[in-house]
Backbone as CSV, one residue per row, in Angstrom:
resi,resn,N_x,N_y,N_z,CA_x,CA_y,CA_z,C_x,C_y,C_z
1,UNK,-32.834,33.282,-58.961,-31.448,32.836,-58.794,-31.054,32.027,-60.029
2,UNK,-29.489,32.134,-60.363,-29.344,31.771,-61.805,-28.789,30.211,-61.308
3,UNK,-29.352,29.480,-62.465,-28.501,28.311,-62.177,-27.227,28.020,-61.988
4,UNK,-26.010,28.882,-62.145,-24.879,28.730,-62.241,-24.632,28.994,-60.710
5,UNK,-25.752,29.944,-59.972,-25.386,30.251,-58.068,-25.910,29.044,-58.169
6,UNK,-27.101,28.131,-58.293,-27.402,27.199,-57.444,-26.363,26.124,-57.405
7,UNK,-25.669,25.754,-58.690,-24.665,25.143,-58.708,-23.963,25.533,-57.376
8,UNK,-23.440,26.475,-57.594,-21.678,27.073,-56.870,-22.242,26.633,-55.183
9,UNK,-23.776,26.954,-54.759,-23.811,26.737,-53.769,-24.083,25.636,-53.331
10,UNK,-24.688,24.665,-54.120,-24.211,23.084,-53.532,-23.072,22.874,-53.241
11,UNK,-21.885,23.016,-54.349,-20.826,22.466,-54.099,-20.058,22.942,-53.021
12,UNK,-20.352,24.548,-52.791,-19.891,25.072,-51.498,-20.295,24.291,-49.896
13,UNK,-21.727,23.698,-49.679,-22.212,22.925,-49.084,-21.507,21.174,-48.880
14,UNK,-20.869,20.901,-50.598,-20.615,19.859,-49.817,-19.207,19.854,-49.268
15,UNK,-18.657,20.991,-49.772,-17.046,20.842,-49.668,-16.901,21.284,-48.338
16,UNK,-18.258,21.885,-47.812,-18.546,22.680,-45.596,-18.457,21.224,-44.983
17,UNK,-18.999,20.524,-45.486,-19.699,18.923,-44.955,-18.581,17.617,-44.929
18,UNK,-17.490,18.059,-45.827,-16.280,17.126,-46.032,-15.278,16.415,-44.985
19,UNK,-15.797,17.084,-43.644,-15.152,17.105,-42.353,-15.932,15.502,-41.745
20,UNK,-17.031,15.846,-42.509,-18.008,14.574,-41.219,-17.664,13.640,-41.690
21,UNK,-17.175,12.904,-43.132,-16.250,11.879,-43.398,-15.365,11.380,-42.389
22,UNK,-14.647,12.276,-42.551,-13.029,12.490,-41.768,-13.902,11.958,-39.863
23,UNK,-14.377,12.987,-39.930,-14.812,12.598,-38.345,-15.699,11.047,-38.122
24,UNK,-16.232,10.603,-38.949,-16.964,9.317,-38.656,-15.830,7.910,-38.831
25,UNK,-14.742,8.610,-40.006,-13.451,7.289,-39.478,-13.222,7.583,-38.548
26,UNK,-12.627,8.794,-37.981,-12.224,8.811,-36.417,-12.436,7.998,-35.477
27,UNK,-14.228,8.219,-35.589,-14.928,7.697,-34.350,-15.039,6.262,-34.554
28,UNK,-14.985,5.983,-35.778,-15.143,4.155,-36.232,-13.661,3.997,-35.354
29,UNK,-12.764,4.530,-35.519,-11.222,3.875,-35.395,-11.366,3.777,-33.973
30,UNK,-11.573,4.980,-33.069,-11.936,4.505,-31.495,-12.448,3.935,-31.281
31,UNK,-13.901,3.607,-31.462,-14.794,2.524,-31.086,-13.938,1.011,-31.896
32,UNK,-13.500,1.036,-32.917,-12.457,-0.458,-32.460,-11.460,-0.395,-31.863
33,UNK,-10.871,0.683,-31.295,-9.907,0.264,-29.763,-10.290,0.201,-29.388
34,UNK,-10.971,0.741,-28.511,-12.045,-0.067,-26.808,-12.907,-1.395,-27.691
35,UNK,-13.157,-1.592,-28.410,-13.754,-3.079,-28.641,-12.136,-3.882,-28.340
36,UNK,-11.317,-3.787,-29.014,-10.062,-4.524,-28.546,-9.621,-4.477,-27.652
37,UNK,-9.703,-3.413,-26.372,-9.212,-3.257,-25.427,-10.335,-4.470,-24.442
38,UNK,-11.565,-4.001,-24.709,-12.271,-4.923,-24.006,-12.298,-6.358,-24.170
39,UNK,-11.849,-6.840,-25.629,-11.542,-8.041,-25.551,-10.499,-8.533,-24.832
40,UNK,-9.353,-7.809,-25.050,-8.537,-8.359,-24.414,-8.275,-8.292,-22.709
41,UNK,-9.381,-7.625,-21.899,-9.411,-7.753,-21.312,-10.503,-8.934,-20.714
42,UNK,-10.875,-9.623,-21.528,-11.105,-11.189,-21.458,-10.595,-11.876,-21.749
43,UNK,-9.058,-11.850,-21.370,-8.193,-12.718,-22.385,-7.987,-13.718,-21.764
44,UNK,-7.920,-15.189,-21.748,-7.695,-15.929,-20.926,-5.974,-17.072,-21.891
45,UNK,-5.261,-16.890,-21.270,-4.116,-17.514,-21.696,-4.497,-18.894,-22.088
46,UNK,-4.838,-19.655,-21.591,-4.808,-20.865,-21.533,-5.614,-21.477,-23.172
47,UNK,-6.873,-21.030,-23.098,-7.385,-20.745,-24.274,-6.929,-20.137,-25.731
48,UNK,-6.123,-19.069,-24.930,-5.347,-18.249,-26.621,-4.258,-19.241,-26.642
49,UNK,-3.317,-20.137,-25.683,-2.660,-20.709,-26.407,-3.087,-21.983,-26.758
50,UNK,-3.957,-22.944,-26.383,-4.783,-23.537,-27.396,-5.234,-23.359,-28.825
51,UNK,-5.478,-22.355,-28.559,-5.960,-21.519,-30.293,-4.854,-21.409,-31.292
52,UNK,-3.150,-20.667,-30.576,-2.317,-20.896,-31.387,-1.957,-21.927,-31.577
53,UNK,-2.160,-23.180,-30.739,-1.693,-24.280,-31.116,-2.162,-24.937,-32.443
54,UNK,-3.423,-24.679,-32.189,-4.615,-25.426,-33.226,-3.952,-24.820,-35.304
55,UNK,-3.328,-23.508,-34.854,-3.334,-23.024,-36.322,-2.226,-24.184,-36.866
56,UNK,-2.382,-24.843,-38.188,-1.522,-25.527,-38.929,-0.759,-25.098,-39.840
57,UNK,0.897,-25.633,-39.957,1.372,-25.169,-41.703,1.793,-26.130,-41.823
58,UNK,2.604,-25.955,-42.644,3.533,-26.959,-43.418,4.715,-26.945,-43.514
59,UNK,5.514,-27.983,-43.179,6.884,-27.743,-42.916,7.695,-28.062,-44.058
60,UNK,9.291,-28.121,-43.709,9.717,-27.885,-45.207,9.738,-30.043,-45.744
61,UNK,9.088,-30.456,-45.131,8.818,-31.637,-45.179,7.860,-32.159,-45.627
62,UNK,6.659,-30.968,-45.827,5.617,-31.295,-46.342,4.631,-31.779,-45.057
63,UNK,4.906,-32.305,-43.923,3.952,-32.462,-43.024,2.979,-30.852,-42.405
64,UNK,2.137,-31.603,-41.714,1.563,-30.296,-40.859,1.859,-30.549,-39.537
65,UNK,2.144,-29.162,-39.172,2.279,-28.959,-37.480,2.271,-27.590,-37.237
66,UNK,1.895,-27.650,-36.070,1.196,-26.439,-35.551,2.183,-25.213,-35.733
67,UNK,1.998,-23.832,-35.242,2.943,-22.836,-35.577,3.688,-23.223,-34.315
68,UNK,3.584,-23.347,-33.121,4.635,-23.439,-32.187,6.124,-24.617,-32.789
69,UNK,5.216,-25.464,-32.999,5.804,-26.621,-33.053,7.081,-26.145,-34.164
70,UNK,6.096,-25.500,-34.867,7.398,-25.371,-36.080,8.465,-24.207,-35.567
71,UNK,7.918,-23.451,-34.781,9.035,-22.312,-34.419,9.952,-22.971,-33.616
72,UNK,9.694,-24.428,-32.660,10.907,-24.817,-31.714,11.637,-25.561,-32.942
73,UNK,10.773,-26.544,-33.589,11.757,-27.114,-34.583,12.558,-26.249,-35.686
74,UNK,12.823,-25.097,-35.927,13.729,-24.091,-36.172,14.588,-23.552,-35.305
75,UNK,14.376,-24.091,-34.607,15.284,-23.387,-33.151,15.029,-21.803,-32.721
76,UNK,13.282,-21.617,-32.776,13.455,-20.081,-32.338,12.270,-20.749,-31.147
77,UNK,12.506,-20.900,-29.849,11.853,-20.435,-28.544,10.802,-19.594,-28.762
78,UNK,9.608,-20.164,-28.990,8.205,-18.756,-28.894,8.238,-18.046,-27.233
79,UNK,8.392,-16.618,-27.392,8.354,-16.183,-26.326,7.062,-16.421,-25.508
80,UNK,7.214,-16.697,-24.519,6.346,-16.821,-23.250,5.363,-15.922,-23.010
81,UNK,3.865,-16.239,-23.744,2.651,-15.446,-23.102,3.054,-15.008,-22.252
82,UNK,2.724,-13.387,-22.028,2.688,-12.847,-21.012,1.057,-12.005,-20.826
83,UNK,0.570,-12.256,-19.549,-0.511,-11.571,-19.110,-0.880,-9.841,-19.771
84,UNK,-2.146,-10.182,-20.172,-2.243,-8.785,-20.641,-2.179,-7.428,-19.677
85,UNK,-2.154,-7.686,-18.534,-2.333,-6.343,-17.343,-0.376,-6.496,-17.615
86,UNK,-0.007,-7.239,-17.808,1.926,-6.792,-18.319,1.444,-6.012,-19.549
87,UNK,1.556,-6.612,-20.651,1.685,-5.998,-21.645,0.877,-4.684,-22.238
88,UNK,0.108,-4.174,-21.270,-0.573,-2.887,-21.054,-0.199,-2.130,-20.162
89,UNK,0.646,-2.640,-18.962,1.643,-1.920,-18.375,0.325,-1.717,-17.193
90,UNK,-0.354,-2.726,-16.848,-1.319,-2.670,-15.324,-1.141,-2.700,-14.203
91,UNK,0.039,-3.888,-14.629,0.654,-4.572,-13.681,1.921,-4.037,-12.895
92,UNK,1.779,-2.889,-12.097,2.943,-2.250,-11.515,3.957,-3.670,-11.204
93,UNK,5.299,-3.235,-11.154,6.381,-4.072,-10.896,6.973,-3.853,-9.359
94,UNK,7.865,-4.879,-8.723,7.973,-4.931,-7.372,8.764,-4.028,-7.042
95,UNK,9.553,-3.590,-8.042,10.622,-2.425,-7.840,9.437,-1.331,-7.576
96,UNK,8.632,-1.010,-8.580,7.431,0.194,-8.157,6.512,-0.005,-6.872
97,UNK,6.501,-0.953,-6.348,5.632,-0.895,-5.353,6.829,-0.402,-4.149
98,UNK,8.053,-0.685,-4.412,8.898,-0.606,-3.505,8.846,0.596,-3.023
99,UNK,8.786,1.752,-4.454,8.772,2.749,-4.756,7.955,3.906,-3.769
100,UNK,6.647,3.234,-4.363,5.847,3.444,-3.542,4.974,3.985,-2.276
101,UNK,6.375,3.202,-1.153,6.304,2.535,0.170,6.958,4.167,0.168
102,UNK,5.977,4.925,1.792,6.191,6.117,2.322,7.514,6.195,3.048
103,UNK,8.463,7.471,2.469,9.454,8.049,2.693,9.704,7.600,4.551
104,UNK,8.615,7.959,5.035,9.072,8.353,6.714,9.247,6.140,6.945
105,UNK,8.609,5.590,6.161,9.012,3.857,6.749,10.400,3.791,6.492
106,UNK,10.894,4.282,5.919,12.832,3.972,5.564,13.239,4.071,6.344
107,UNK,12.448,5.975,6.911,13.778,6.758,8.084,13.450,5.954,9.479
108,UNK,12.110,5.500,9.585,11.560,4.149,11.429,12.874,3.249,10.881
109,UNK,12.950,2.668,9.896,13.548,1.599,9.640,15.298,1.960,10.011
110,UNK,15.331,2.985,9.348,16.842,3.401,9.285,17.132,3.816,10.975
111,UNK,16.011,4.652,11.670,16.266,5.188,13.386,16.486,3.744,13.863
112,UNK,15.632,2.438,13.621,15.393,1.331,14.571,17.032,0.971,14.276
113,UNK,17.497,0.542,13.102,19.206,-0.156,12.715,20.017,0.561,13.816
114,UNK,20.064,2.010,13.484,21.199,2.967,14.280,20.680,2.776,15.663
115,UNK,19.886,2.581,16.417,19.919,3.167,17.802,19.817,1.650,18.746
116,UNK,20.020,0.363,17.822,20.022,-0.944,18.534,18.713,-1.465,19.102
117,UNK,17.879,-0.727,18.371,16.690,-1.350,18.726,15.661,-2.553,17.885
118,UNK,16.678,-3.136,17.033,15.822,-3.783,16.362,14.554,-5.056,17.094
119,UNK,15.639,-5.504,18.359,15.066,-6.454,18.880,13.745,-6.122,19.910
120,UNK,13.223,-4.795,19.975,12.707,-4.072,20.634,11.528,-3.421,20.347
121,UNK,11.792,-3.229,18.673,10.732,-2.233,18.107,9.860,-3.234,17.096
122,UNK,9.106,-3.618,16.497,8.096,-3.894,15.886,7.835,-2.870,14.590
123,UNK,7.926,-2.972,13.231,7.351,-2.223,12.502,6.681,-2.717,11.331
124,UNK,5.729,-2.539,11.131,5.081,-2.628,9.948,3.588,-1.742,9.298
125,UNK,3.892,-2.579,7.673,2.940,-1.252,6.899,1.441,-2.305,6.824
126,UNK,0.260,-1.372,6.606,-0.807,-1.685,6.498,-1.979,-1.083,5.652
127,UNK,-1.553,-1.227,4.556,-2.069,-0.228,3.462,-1.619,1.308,3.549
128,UNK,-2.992,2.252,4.164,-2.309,3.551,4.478,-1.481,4.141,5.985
129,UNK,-1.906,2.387,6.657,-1.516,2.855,7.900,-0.233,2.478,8.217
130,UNK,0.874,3.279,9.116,2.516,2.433,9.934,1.819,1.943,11.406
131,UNK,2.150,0.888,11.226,2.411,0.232,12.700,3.249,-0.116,13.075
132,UNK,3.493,0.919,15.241,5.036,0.471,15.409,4.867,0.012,16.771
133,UNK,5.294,-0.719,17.192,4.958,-1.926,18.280,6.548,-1.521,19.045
134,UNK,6.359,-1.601,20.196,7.123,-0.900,21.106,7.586,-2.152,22.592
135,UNK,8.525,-2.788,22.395,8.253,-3.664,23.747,8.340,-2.964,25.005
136,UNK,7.549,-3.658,25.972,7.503,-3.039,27.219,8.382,-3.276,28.045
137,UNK,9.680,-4.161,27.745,10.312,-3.903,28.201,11.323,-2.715,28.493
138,UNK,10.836,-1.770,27.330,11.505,-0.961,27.333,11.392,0.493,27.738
139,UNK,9.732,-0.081,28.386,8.930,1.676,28.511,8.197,1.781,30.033
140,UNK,7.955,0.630,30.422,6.759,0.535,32.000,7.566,-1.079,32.740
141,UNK,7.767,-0.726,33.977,7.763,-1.646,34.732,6.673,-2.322,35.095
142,UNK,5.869,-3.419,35.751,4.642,-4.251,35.962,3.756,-2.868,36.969
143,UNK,2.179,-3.154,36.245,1.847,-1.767,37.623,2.149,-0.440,37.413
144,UNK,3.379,-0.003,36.577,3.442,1.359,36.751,3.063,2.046,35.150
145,UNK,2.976,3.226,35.406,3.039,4.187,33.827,3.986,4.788,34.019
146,UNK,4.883,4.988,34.806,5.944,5.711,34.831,7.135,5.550,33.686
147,UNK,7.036,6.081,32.675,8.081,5.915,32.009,9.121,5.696,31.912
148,UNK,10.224,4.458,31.920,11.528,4.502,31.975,12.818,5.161,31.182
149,UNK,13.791,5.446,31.856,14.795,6.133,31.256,14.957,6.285,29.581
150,UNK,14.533,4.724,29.402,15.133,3.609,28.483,13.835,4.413,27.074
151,UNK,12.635,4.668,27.746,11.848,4.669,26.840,11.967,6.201,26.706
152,UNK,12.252,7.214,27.589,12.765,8.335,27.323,13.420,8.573,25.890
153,UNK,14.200,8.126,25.892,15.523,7.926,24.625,14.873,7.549,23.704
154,UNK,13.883,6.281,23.295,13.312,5.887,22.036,12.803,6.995,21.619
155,UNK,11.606,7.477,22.571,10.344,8.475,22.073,10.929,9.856,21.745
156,UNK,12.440,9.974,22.487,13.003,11.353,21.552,12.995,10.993,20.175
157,UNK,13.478,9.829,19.986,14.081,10.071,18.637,12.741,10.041,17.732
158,UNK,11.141,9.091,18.374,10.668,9.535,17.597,9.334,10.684,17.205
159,UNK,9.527,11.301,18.697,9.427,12.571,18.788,10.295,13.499,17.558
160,UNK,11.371,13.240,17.106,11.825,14.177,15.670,11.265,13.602,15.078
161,UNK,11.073,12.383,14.457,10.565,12.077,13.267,9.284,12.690,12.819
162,UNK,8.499,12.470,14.063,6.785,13.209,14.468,6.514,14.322,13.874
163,UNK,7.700,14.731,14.415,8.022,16.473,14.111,8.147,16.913,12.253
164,UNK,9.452,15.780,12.003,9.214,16.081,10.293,8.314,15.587,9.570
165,UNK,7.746,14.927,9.509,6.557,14.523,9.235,5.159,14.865,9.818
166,UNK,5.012,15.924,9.747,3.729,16.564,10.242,2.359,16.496,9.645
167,UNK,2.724,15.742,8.454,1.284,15.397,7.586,0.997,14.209,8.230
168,UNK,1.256,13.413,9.173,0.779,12.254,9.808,0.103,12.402,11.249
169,UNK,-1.095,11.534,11.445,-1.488,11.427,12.660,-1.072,10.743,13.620
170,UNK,-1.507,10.626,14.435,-0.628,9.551,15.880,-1.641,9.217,16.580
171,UNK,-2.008,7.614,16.566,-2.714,7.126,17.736,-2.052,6.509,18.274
172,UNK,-1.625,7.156,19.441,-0.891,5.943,20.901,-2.082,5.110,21.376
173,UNK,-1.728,3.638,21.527,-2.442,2.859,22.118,-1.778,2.333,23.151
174,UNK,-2.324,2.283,24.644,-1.538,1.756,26.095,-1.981,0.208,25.910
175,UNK,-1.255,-0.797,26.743,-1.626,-2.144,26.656,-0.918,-2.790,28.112
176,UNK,-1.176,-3.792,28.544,-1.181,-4.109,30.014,-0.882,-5.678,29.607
177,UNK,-0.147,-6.465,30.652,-0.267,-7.486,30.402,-1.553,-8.324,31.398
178,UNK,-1.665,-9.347,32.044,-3.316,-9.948,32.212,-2.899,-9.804,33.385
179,UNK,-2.590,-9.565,34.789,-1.963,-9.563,36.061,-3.265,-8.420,36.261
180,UNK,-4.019,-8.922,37.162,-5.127,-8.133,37.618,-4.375,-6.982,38.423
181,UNK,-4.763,-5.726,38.267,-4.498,-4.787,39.414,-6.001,-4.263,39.889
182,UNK,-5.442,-3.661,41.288,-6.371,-3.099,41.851,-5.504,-2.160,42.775
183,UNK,-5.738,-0.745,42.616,-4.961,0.374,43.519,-5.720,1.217,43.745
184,UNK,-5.497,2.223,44.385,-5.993,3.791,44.747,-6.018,4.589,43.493
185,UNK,-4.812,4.224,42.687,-4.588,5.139,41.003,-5.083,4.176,40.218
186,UNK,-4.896,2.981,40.414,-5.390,2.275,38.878,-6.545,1.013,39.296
187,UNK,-7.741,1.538,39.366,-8.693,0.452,39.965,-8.583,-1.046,38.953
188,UNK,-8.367,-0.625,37.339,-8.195,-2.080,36.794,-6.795,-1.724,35.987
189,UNK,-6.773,-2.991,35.083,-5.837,-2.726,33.768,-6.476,-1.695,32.739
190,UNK,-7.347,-1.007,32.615,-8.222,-0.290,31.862,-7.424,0.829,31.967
191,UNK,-7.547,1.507,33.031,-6.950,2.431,33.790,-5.553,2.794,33.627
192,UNK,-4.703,1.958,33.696,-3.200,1.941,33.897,-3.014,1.678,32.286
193,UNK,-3.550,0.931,31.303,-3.362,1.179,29.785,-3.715,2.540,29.461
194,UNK,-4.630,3.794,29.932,-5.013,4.380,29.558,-3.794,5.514,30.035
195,UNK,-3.665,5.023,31.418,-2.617,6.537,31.852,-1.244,5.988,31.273
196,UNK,-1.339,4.980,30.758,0.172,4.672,30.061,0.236,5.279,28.490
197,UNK,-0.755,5.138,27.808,-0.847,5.632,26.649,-0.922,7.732,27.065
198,UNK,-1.720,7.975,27.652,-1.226,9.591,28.159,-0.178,10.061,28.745
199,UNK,0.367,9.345,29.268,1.894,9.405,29.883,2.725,9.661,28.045
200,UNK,2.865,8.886,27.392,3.349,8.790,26.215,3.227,10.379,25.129
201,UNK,1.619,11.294,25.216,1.138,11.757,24.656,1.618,13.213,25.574
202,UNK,1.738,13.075,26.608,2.528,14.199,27.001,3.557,14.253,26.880
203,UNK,4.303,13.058,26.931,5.800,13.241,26.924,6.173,13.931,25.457
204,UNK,5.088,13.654,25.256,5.152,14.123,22.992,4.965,15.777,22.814
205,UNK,4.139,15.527,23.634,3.584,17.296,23.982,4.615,18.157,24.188
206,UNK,5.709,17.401,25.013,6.752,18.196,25.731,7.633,18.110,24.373
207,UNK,7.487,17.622,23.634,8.420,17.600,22.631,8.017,18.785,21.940
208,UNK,7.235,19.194,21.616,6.671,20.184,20.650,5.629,19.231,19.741
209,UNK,5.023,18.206,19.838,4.070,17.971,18.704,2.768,18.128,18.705
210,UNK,2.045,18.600,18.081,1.006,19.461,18.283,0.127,18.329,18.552
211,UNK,-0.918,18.498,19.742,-1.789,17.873,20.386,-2.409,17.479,19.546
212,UNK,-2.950,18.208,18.820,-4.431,17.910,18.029,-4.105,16.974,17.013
213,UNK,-3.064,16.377,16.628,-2.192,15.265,15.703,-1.956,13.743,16.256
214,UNK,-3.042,14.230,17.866,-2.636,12.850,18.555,-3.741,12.255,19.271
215,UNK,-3.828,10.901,19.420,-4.923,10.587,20.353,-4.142,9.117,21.159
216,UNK,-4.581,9.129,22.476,-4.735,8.032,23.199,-5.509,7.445,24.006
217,UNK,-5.667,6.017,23.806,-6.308,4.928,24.380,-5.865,3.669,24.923
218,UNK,-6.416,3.306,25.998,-6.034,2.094,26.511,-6.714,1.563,25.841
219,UNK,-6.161,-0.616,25.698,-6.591,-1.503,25.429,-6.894,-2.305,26.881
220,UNK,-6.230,-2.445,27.656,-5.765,-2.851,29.141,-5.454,-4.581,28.409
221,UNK,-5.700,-5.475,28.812,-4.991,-6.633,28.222,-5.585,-7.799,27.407
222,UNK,-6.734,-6.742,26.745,-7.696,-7.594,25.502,-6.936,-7.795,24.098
223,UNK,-5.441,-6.839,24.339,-5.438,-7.312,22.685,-3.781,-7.953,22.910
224,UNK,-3.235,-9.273,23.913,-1.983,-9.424,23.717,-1.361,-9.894,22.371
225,UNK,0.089,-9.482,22.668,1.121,-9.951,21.050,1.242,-11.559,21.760
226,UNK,1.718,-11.738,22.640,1.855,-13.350,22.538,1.002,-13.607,24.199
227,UNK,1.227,-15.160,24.243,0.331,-15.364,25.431,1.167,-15.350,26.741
228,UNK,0.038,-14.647,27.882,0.913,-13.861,28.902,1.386,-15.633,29.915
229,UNK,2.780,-16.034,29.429,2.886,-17.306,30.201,4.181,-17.116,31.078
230,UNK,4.783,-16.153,30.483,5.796,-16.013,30.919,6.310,-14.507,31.369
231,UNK,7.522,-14.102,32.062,7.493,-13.114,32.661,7.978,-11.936,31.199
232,UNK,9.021,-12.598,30.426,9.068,-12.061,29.156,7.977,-11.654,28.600
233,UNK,7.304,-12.614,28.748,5.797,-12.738,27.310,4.870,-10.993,28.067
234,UNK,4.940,-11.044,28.787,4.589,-10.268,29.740,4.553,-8.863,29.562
235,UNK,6.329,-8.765,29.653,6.908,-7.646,29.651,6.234,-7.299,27.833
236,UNK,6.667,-8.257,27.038,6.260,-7.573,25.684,4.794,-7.142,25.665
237,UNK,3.763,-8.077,26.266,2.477,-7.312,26.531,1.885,-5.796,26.718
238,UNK,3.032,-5.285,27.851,3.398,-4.142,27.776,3.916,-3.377,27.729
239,UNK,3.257,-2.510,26.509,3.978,-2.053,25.281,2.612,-0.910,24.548
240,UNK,3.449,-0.120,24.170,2.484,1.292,23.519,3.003,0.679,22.021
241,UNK,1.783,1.178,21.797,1.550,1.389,20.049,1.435,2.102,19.268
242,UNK,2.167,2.857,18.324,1.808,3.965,17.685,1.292,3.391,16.053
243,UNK,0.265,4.171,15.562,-0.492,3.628,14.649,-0.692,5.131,13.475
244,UNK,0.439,5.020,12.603,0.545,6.353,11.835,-0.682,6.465,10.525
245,UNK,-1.281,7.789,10.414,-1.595,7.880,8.940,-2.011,8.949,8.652
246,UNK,-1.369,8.942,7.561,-1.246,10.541,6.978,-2.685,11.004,6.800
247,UNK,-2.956,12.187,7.075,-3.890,13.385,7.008,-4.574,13.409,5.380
248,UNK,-6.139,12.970,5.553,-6.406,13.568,4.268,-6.205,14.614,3.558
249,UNK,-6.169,14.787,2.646,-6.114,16.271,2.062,-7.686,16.671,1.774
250,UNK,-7.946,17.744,2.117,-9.345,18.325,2.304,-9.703,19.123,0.996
């Protein structure tokens, strides 16, 4: 081989190889973002503004004072540290969490306004779960599961909702207030929470919502909302519970 190929083919070799330059800044330049990212995710305010305090200049006076100091005595306001999970954008905002919050809690919210039930219904969120609290005054007389007129009318309306929202589950829970029973149909409160919560789960049935989307259980009067002292306190005792949450995706 003549010396003039061995030449040509080094240089062909290094000019193949000219890339791994290029690629080792690359990788230098990432590995100091995540070193900065990780610092600053030790950032502790209190400390960094100590630190800016500490830096000195010189004013047009010839004294020293710190950089803050000199930016108020110019009249420019140093803007206000802000947390690094802000200024990385970590920190969702209250408008986004608002955001967030599942479509079907508006429309409970919006059915409870229109149909005068605010003073009646109970709602709230619990991470992935809705909880909707139902007073009993409005669904069982003392002793019975028999459903009233009154609670007829609620559970239509949210019998539709059930319906559009079909990616959600339904646990009815029955509840009793502390008034011992003893009958031929309901030997305790166990009993009568339980056929009160199935009373509920058929009436759903009859709606069209598919069984298998639903479950019920009595509590009988282990879990009251307030204490049974009064005939009110009572009536709210009993009260069904529906306890929503949407269906994993498989």
């Amino acid at each position: 081989m003549s010396s003039s190929s061995l030449t040509q083919m080094v240089e062909s070799e290094e000019q193949g190889s000219s890339w791994i330059v290029t690629f080792a800044d690359m990788m230098t330049l990432i590995l100091v973002f995540f070193i900065l990212l990780y610092t600053l995710s030790e950032f502790e305010e209190e400390a960094y503004r100590e630190l800016v305090s500490s830096v000195q200049i010189l004013d047009g006076d010839g004294n020293q004072v710190s950089v803050i100091d000199y930016a108020r005595n110019s009249g420019r306001n140093p803007e206000p540290l802000k947390a690094v999970e802000d200024l990385l954008g970590l920190n969702p905002s209250e408008q986004v969490i608002e955001l967030m919050e599942p479509v079907i809690v508006k429309e409970l919210e919006s059915m409870v306004e229109s149909s005068d039930l605010a003073e009646n219904v109970e709602l709230a969120v619990n991470g992935d779960q809705i909880n909707i609290q139902i007073d009993g005054r409005l669904l069982f007389e003392s002793g019975s599961a028999r459903l009233k007129d009154e609670a007829r009318v609620v559970f239509a309306n949210l019998g539709h909702m059930f319906r559009e929202y079909a990616d959600y589950r339904v646990a009815i829970r029955g509840h009793t207030d502390d008034r011992d029973i003893e009958t031929d149909q309901f030997p305790s409160n166990w009993e009568l929470s339980a056929v009160r919560a199935t009373s509920v789960l058929r009436f759903f049935i009859q709606q069209g919502i598919d069984p298998e989307r639903m479950t019920a259980t009595g509590y009988a009067d282990f879990l009251p909302l307030v204490d049974n002292t009064t005939p009110e306190n009572r009536a709210r005792n009993r009260r069904v519970e529906f306890v929503l949450e949407k269906e994993k995706e498989s």
